[in-house]
gemmi code that builds the backbone of each chain (N, CA, C; Angstrom):
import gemmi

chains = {
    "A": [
        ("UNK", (2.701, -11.792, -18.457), (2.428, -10.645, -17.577), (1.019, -10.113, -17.844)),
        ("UNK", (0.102, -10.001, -16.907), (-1.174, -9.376, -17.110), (-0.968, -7.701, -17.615)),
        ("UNK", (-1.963, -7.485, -18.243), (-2.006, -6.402, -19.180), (-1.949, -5.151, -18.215)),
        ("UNK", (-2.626, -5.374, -17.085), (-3.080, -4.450, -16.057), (-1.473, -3.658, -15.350)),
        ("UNK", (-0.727, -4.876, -14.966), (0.310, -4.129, -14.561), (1.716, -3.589, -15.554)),
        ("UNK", (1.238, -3.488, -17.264), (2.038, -3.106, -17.677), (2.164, -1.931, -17.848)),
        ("UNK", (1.329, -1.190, -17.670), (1.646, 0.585, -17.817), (2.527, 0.487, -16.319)),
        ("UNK", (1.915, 0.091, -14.969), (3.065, 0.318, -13.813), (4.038, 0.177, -14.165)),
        ("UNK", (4.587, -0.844, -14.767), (5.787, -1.514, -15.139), (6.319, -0.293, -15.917)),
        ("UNK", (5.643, 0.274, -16.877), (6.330, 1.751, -17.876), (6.231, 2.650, -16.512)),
        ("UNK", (5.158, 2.795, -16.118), (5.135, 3.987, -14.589), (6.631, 3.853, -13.558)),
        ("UNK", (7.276, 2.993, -13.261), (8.240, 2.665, -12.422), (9.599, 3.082, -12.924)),
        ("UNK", (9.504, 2.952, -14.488), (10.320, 2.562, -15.347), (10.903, 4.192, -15.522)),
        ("UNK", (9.936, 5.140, -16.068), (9.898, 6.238, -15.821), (10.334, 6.812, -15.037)),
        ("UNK", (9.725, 6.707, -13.515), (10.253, 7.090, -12.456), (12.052, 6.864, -12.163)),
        ("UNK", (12.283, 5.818, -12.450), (13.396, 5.196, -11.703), (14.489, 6.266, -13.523)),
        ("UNK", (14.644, 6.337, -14.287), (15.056, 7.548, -15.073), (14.824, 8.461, -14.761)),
        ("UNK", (14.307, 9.442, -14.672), (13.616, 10.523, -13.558), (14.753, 10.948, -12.825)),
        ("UNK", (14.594, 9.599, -11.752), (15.585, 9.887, -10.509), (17.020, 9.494, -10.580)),
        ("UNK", (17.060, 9.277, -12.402), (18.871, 8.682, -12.805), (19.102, 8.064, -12.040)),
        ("UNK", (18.081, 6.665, -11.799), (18.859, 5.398, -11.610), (18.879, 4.516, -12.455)),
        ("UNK", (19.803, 3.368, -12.588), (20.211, 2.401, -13.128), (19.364, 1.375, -12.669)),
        ("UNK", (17.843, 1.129, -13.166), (17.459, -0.027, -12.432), (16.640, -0.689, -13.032)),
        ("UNK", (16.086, -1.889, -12.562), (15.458, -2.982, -13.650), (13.708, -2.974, -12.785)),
        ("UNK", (13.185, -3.189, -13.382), (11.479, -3.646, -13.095), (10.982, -4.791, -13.140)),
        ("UNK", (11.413, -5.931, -11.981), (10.774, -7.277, -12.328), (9.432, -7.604, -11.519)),
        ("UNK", (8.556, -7.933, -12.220), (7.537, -8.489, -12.320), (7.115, -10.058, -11.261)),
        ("UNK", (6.394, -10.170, -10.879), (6.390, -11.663, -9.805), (4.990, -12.113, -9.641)),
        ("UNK", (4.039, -12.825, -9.879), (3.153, -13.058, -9.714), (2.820, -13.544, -8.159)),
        ("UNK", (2.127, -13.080, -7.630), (2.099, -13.825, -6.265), (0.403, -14.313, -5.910)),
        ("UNK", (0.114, -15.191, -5.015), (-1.464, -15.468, -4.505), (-1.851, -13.950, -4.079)),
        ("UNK", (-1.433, -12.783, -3.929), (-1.519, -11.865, -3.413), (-1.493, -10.448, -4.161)),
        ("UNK", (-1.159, -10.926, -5.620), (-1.603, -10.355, -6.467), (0.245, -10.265, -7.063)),
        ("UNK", (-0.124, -9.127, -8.143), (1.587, -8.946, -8.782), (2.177, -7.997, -7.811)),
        ("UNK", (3.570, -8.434, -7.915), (4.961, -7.874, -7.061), (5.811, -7.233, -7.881)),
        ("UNK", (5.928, -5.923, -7.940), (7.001, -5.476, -8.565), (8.237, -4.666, -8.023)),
        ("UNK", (9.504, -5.941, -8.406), (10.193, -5.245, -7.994), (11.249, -4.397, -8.654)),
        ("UNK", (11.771, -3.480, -7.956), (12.943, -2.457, -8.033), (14.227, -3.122, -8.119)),
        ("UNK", (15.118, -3.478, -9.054), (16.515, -3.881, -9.077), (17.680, -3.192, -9.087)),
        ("UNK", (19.004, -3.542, -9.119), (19.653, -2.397, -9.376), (20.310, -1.619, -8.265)),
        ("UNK", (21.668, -1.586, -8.168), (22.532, -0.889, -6.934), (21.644, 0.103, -6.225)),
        ("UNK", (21.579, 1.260, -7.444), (21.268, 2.553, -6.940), (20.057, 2.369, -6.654)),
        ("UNK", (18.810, 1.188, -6.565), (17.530, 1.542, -6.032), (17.779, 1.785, -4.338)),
        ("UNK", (19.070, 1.241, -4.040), (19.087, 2.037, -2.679), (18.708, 2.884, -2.029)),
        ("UNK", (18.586, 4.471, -2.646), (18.200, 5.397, -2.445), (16.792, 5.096, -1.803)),
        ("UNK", (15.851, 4.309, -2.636), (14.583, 3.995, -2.036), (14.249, 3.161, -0.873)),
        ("UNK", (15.501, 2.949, -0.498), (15.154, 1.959, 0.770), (15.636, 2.431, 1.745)),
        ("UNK", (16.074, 3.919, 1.820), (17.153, 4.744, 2.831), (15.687, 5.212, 3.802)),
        ("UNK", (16.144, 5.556, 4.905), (15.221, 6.215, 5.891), (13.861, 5.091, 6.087)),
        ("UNK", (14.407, 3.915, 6.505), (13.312, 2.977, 6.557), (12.485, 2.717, 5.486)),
        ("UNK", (12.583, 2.975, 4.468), (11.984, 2.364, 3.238), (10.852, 3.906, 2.813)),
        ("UNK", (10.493, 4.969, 3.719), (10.003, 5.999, 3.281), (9.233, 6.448, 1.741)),
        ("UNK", (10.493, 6.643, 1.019), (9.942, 6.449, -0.403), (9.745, 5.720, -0.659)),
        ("UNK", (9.756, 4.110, -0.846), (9.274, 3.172, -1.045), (7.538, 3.223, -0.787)),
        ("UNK", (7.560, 3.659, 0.458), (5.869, 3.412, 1.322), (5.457, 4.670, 0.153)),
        ("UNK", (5.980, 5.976, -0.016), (5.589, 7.103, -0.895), (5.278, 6.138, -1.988)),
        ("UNK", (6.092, 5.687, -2.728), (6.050, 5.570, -4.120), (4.694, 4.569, -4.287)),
        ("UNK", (4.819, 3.575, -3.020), (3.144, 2.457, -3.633), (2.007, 3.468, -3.064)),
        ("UNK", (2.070, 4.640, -2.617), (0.997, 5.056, -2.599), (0.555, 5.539, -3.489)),
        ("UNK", (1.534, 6.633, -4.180), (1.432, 7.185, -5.997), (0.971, 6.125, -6.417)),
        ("UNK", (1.476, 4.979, -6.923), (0.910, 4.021, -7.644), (-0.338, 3.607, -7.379)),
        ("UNK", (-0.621, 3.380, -6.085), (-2.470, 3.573, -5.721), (-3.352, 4.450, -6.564)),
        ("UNK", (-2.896, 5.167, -5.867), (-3.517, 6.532, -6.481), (-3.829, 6.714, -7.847)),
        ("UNK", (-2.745, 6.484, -8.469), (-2.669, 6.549, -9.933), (-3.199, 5.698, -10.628)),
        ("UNK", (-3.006, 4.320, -10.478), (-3.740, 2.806, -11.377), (-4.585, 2.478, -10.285)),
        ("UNK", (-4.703, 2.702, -9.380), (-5.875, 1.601, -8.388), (-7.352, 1.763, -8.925)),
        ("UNK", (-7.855, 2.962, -9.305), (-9.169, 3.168, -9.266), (-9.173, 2.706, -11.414)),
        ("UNK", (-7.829, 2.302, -11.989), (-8.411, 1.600, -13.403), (-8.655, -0.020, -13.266)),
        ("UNK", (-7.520, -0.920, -11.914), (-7.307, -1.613, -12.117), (-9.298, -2.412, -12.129)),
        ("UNK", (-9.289, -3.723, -12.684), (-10.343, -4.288, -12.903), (-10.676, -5.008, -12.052)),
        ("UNK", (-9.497, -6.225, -11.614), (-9.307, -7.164, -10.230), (-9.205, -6.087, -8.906)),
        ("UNK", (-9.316, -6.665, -8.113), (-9.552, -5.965, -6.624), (-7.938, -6.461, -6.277)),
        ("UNK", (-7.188, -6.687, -6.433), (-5.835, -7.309, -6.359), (-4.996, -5.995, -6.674)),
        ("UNK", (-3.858, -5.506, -5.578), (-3.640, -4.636, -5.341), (-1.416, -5.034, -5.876)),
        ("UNK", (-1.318, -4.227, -6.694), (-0.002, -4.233, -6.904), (0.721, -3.582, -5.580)),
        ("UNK", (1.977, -4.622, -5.787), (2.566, -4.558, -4.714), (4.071, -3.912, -4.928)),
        ("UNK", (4.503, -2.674, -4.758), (6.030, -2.339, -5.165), (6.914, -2.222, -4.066)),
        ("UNK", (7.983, -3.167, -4.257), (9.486, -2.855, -3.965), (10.527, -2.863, -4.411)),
        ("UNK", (11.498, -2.632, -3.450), (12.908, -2.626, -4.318), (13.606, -3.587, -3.368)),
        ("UNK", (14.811, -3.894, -4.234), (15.732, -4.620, -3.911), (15.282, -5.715, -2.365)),
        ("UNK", (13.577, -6.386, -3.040), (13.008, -7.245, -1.892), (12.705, -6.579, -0.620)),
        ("UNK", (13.327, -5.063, -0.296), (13.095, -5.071, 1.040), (12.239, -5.100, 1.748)),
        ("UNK", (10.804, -4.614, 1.026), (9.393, -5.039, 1.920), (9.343, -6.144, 2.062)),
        ("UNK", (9.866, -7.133, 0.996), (9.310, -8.563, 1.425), (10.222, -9.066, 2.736)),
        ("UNK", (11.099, -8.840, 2.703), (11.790, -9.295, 3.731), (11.413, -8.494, 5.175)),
        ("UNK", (11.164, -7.354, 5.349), (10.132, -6.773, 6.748), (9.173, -7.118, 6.548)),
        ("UNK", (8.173, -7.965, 5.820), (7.093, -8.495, 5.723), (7.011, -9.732, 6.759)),
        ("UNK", (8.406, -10.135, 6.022), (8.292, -11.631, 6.026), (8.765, -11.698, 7.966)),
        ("UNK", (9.754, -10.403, 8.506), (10.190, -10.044, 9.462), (8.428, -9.845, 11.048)),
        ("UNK", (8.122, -9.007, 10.216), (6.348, -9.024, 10.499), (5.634, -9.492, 11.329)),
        ("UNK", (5.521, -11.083, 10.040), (4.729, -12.192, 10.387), (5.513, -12.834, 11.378)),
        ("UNK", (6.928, -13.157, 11.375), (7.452, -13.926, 12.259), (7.286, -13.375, 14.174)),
        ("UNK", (7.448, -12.093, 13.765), (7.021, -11.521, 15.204), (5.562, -11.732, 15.607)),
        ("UNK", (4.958, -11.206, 14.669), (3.140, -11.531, 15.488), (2.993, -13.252, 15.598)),
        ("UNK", (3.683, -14.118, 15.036), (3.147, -15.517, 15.760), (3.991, -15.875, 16.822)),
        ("UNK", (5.736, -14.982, 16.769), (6.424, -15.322, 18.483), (5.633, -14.396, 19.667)),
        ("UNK", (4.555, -13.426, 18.948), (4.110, -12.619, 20.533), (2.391, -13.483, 20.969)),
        ("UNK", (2.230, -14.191, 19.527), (1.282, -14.805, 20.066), (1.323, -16.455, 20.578)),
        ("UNK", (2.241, -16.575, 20.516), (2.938, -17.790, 21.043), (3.060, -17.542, 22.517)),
        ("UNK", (3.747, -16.237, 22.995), (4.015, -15.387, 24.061), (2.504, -15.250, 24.676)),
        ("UNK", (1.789, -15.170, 23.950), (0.350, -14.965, 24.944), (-0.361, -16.168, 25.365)),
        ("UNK", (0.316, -17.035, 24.790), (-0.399, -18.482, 24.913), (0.427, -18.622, 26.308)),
        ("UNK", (1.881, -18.708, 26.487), (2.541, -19.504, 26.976), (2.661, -18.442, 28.276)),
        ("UNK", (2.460, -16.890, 28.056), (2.363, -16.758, 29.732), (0.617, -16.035, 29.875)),
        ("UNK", (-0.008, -16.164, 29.383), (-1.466, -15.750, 29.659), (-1.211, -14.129, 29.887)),
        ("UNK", (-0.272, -13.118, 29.261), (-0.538, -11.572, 29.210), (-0.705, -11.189, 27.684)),
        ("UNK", (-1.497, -10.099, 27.595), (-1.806, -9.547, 26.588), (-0.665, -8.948, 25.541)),
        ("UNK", (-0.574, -8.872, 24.462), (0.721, -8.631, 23.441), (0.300, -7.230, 22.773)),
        ("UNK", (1.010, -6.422, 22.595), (1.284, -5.590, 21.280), (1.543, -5.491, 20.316)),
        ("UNK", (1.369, -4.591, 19.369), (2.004, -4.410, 18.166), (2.341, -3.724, 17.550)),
        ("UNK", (2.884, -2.613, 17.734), (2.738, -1.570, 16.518), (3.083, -0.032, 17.276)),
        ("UNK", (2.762, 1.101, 16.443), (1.810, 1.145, 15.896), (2.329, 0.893, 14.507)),
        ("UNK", (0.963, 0.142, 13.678), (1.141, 0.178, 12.333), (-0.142, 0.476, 11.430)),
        ("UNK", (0.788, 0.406, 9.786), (-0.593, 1.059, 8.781), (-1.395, 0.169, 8.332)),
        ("UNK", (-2.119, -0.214, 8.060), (-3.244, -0.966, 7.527), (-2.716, -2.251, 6.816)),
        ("UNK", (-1.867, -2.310, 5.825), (-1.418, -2.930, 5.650), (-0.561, -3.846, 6.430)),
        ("UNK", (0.199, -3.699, 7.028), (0.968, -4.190, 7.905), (0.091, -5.070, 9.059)),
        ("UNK", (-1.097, -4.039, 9.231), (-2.018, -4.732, 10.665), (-2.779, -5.975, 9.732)),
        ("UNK", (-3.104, -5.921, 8.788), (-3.413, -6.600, 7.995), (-2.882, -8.181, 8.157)),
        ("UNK", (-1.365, -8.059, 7.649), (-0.877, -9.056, 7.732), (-0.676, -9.992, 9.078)),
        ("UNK", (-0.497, -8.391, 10.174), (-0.495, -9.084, 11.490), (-1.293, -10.119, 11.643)),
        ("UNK", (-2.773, -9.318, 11.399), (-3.959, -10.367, 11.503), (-4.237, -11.762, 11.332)),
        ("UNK", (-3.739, -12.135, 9.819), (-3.802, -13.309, 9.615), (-2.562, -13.461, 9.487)),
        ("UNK", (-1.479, -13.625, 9.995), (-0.272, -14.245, 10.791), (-0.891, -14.627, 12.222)),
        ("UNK", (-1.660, -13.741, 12.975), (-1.604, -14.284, 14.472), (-3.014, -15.350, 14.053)),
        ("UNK", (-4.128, -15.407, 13.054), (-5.482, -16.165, 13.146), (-4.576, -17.790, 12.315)),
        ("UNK", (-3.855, -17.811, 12.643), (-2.853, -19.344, 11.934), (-2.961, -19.766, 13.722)),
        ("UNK", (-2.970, -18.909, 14.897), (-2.200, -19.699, 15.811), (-3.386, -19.549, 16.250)),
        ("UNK", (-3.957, -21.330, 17.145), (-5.319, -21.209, 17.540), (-5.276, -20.499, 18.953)),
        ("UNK", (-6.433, -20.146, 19.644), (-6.548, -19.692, 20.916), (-6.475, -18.520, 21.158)),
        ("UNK", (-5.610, -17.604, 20.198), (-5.427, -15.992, 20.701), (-6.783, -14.952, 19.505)),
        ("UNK", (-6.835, -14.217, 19.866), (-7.778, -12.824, 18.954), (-6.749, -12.023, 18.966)),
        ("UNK", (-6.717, -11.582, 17.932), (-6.337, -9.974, 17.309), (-7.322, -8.890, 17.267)),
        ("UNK", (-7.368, -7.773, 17.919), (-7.970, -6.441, 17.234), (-7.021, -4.936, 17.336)),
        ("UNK", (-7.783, -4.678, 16.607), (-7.136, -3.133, 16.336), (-7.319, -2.073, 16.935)),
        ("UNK", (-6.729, -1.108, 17.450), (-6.673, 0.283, 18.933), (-6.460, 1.517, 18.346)),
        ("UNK", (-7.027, 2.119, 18.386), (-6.703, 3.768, 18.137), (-7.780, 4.105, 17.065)),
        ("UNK", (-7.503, 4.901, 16.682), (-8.600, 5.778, 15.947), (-7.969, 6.908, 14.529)),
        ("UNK", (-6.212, 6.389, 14.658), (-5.709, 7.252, 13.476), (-5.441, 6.194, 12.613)),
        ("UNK", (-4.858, 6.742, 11.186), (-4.423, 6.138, 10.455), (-3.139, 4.923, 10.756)),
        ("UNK", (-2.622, 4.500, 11.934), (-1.335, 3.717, 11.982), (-2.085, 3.348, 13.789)),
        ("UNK", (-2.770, 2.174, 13.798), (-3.184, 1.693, 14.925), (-1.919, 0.520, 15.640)),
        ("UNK", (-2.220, 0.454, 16.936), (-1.495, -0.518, 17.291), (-2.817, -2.217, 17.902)),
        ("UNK", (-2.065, -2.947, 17.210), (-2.499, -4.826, 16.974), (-2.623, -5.003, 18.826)),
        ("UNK", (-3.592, -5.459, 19.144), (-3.440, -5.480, 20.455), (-3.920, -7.311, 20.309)),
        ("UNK", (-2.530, -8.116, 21.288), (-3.198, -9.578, 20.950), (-3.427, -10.274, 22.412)),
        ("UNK", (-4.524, -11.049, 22.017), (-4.708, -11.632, 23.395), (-5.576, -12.850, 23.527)),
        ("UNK", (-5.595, -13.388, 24.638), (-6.666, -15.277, 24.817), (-7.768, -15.306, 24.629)),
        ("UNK", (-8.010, -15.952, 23.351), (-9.397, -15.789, 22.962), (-10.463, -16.336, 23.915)),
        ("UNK", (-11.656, -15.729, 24.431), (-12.189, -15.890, 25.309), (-13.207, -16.792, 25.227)),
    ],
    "B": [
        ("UNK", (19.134, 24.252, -21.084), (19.790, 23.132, -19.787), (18.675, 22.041, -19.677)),
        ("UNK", (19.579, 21.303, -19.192), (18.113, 19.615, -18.923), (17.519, 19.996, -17.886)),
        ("UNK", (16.458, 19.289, -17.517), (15.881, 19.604, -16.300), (16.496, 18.796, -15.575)),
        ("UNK", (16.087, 19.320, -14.033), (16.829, 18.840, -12.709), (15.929, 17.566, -12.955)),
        ("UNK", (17.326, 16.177, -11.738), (16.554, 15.364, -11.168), (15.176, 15.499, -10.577)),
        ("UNK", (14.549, 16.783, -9.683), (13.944, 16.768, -8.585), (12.837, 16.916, -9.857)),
        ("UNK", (12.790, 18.115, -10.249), (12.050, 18.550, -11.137), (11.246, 17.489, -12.226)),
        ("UNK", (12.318, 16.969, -13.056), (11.622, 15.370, -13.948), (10.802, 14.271, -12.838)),
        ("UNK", (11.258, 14.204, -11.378), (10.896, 13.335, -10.587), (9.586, 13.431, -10.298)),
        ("UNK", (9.173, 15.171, -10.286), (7.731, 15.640, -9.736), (7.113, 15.348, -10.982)),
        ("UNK", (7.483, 15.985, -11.931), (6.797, 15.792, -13.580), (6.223, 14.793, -13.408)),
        ("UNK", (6.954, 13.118, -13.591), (6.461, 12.074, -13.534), (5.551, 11.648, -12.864)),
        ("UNK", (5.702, 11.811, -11.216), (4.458, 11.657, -10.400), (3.726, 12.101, -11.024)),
        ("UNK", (3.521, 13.394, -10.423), (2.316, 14.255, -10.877), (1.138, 14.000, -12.465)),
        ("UNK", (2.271, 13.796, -13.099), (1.347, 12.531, -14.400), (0.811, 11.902, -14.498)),
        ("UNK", (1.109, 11.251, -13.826), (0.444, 10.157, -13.526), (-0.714, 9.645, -12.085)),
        ("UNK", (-1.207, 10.969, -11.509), (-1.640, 11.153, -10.693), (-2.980, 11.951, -11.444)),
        ("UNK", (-2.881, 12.857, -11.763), (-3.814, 13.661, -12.681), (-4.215, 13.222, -13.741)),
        ("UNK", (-5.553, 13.471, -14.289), (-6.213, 13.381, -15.755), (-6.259, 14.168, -16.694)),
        ("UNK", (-5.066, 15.311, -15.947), (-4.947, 16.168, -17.313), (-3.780, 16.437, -16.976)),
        ("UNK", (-2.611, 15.378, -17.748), (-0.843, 15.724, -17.395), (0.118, 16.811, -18.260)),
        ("UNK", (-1.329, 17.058, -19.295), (-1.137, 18.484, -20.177), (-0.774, 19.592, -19.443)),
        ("UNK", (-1.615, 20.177, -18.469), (-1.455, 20.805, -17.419), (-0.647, 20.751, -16.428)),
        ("UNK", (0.343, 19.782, -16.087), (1.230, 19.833, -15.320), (2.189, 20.864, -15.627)),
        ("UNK", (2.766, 21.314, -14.666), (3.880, 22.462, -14.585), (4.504, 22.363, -13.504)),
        ("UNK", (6.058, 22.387, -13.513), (6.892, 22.383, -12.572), (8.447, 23.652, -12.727)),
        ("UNK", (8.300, 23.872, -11.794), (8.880, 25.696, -11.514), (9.890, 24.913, -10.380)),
        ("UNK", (11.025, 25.475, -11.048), (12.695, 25.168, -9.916), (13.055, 26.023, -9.296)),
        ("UNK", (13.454, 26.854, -8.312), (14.473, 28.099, -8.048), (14.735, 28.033, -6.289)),
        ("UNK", (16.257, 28.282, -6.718), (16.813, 28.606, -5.332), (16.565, 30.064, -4.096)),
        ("UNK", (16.269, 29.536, -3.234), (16.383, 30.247, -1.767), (16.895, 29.902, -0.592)),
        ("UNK", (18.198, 30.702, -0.548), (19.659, 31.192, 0.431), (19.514, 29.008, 0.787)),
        ("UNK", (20.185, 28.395, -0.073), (20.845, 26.976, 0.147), (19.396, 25.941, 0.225)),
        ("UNK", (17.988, 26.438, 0.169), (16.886, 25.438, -0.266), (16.276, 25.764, -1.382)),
        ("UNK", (15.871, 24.766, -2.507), (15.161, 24.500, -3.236), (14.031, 24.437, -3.277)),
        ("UNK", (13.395, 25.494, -4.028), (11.721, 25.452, -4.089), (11.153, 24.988, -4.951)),
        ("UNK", (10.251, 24.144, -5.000), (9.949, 23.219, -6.326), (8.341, 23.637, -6.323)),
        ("UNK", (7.812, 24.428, -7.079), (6.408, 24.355, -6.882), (5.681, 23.652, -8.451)),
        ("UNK", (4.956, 22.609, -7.548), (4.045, 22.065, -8.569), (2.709, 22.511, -8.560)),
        ("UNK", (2.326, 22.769, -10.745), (1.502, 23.724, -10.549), (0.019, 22.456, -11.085)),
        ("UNK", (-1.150, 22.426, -10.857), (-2.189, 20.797, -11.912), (-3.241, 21.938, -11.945)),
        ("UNK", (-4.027, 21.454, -12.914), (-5.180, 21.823, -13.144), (-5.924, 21.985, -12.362)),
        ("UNK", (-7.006, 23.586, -11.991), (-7.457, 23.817, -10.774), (-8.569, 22.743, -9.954)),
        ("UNK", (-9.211, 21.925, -10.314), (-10.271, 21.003, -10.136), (-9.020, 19.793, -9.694)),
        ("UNK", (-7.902, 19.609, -10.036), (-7.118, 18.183, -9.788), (-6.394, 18.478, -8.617)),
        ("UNK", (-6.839, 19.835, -7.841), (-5.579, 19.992, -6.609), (-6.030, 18.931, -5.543)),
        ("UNK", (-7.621, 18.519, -5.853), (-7.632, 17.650, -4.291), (-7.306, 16.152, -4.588)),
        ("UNK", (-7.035, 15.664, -5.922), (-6.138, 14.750, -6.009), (-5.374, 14.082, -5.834)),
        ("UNK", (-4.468, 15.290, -5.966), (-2.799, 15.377, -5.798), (-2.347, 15.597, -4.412)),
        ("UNK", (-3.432, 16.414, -3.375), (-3.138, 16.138, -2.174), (-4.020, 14.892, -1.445)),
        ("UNK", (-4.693, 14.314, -1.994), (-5.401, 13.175, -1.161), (-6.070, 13.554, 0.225)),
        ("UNK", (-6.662, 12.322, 0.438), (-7.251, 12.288, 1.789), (-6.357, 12.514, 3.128)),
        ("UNK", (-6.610, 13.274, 3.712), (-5.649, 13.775, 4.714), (-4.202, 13.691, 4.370)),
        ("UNK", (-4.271, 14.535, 2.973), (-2.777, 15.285, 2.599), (-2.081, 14.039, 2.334)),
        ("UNK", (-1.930, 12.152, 2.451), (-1.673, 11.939, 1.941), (-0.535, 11.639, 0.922)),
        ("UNK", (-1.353, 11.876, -0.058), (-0.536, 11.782, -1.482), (0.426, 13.008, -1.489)),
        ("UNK", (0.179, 14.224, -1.215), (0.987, 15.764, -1.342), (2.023, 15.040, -0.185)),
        ("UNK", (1.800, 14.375, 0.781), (2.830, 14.093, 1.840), (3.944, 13.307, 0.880)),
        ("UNK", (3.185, 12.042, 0.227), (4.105, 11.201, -0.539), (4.758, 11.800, -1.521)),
        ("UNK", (4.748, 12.785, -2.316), (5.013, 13.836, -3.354), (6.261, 14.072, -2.979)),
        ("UNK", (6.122, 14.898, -1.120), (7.109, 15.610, -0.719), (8.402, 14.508, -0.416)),
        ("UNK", (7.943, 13.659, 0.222), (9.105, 12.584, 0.244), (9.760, 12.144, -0.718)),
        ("UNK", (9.098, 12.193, -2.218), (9.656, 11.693, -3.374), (10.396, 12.453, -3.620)),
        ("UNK", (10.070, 13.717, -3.655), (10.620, 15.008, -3.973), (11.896, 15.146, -3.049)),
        ("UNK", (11.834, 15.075, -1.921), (13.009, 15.071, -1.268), (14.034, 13.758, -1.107)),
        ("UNK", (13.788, 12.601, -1.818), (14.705, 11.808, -2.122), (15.425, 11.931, -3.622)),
        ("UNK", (14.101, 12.832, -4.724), (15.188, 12.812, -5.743), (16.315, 14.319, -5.350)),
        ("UNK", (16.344, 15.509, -4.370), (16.671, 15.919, -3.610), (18.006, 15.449, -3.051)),
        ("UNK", (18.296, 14.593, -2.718), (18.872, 13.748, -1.601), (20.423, 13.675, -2.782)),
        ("UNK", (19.344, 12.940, -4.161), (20.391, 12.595, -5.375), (21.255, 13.645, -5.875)),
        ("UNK", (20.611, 14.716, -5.887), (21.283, 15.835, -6.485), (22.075, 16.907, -5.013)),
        ("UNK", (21.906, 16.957, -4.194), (22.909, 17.247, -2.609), (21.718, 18.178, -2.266)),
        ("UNK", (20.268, 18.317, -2.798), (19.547, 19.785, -2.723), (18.553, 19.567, -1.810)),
        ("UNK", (18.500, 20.421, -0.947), (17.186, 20.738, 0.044), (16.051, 20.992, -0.271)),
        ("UNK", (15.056, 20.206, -0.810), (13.814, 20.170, -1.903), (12.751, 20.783, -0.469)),
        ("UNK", (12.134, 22.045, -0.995), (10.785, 22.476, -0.129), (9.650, 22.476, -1.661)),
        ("UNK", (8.632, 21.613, -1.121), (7.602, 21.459, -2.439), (5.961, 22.301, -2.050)),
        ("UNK", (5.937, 23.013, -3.149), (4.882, 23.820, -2.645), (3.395, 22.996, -4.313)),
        ("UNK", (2.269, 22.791, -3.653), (1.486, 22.458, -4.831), (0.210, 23.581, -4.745)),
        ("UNK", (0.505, 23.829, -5.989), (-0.259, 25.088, -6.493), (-1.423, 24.430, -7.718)),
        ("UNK", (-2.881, 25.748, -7.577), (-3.393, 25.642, -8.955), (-3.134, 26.458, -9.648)),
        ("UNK", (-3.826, 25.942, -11.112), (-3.626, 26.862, -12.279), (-2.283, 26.819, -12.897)),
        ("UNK", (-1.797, 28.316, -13.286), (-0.650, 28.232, -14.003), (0.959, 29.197, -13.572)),
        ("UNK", (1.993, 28.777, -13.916), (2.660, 29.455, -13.295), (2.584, 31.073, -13.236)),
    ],
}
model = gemmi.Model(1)
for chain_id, residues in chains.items():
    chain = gemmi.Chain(chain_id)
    for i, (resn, *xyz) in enumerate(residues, 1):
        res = gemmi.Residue()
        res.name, res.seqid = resn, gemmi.SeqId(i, " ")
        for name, pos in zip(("N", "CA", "C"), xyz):
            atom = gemmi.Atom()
            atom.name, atom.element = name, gemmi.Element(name[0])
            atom.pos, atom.b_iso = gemmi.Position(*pos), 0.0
            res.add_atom(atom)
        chain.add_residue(res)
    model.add_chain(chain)
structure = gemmi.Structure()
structure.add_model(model)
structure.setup_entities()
């Protein structure tokens, strides 16, 4: 385990006592940096109301270790997988709407979403040749607007 | 008495958010069926703790109202400087 994400690992650890739950802190290395997840029945609580505290809690953790960490590689927290699995939910939609723009020539949507999320959109839809992705609005949670690259 | 869920929940954040967790302070008390939780940081660390467009104080409140959720209590979070 890199040195960097072991205070998170005590930071989570903390938290999740705190909030008297019963839960475990596993660790995951990914191309995308470390994954930590939330185990444990009761991490439920964190995944209630669309994952809410969840999105709260990796922002604390931003906040808190981002400006020590050394790598530009951004820890990633969930529980009981559920970001990864709306992640993984995500990507599968932005390459069926850009599939959709190929196959009837109209422009696609997305969102609105947060940075992260548009993020991933991005390079989920730049895998499929022929379409562009850009981004609409001007607040914090834009919507992915996709369409035939010209 | 131990401290409340909600209460240890803010502690922790808030610790770990600030550079001086010496200074953290957290104040519990009921009003007519809601919970007032005011967190108090060091006067220079309040724009911290609320972040760039409120932010982090937003994420606070959500935390706050899920450890809330655990205990049956209607968490209203107020963040204050200085001391109680």
């Amino acid at each position: 385990m890199a040195d960097a994400t072991l205070p998170i690992v005590e930071f989570l650890k903390g938290f999740c006592s705190a909030l008297g739950l019963k839960a475990t802190v596993d660790v995951e290395n990914s191309p995308d940096g470390p994954r930590l997840n939330i185990g444990g029945e009761e991490a439920e609580l964190l995944v209630r109301h669309r994952g809410e505290p969840l999105k709260a809690l990796q922002h604390v953790v931003d906040m808190s270790f981002g400006r020590h960490g050394a790598d530009d590689k951004r820890v990633f927290v969930d529980a009981l997988f559920y970001r990864r699995g709306k992640d993984l939910e995500l990507r599968h939609m932005a390459r069926l709407l850009a599939e959709k723009v190929k196959s009837t020539r109209l422009d696609q949507q997305l969102g609105p979403l947060n940075p992260y999320e548009r993020r991933l959109v991005h390079m989920a839809v730049a895998e499929v040749p022929g379409v562009a992705t850009e981004s609409i609005g001007d607040a914090f949670s834009k919507t992915v607007h996709i369409s035939l690259r010209k | 008495m131990a401290d409340s869920v909600v209460k240890q929940v803010v502690t922790v954040l808030a610790k770990a958010l600030t550079d001086h967790p010496d200074q953290v302070h957290v104040n519990e008390s009921q009003h007519r069926g809601t919970t007032l939780v005011e967190l108090y940081v060091a006067p220079g660390e309040l724009g911290r703790i609320i972040g760039k467009q409120g932010r982090t104080a937003a994420a606070l409140r959500t935390l706050a109202v899920t450890a809330g959720e655990k205990e049956g209590k209607n968490v209203t979070l107020e963040i204050r400087d200085g001391r109680p």
